[in-house]
C-alpha positions as CSV (number, residue, x, y, z in Angstrom):
1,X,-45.7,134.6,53.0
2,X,-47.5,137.2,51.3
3,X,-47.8,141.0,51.1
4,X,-45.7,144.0,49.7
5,X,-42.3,143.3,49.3
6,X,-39.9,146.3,48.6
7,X,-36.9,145.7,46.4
8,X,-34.1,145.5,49.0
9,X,-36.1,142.4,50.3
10,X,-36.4,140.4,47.4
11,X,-33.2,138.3,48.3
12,X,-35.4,137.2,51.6
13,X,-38.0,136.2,49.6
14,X,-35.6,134.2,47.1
15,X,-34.2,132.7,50.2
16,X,-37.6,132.0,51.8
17,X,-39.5,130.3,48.7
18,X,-36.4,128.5,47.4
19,X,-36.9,126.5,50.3
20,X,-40.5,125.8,50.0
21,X,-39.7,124.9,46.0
22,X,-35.9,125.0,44.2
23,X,-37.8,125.5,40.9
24,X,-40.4,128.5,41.9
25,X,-38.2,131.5,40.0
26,X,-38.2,129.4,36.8
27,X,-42.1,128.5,37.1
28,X,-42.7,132.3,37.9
29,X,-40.2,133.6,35.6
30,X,-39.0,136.2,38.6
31,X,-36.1,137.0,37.1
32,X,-37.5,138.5,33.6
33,X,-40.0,139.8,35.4
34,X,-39.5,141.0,38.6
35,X,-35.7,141.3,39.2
36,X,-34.9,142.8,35.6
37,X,-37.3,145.1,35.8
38,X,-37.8,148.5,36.8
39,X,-39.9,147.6,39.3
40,X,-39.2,148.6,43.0
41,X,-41.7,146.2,44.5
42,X,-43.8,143.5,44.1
43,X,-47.3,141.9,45.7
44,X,-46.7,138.0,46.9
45,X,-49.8,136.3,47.4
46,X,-48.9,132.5,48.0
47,X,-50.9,129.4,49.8
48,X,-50.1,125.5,50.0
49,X,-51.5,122.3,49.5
50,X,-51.2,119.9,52.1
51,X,-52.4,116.4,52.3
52,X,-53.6,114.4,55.1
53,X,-53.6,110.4,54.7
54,X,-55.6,108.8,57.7
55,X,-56.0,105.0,58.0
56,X,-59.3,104.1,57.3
57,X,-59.2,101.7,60.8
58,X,-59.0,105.4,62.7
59,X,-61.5,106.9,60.7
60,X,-63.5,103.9,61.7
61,X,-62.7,103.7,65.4
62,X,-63.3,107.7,65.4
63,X,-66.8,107.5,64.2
64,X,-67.9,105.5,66.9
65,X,-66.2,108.0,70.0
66,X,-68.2,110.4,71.1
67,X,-67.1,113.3,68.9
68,X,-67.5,111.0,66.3
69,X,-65.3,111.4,62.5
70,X,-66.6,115.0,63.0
71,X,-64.6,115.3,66.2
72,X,-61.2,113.5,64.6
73,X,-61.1,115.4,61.3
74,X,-61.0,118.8,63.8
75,X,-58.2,117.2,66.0
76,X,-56.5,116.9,62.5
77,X,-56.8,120.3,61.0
78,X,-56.2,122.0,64.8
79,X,-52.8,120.0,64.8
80,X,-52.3,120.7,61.2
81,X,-53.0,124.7,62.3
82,X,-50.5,124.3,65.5
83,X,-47.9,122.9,62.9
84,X,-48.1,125.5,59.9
85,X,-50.3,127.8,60.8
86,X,-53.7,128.5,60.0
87,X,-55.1,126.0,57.1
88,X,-58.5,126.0,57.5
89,X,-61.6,125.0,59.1
């Protein structure tokens, strides 16, 4: 989520990043900054971290194939990308 938010929204994007992280207001200090401020918008710009553990046996067996690691670290970031959304690559 990212962009322009207007203040009428800012419940949704309470809503929205309270379920990504329970303690995001307190680490961004929203409310004594954003919501008791004069402020009628705000610009979000947010990403996320995600982690990938493969079994070493897989990344062995893959780097024999054909497509090689190469070809099984793609199939992992296109599922990844299927899943969330873009994430690289």
């Amino acid at each position: 989520m990212g962009g322009r938010k207007k203040r009428k929204d800012w419940d949704q994007v309470d809503s929205l990043i309270s379920t990504i992280d329970c303690n995001w207001k307190e680490e961004a200090d929203w409310v004594s900054i954003v919501v008791k401020s004069n402020r009628t918008q705000v610009d979000i710009s947010m990403g996320i971290e995600v982690r990938v553990q493969v079994p070493l046996i897989e990344l062995r067996e893959a780097d024999k194939t054909e497509n090689g690691l190469e070809g099984k670290l793609r199939d992992i970031i296109k599922k990844l990308n299927d899943y969330y959304g873009k994430v690289g690559y």
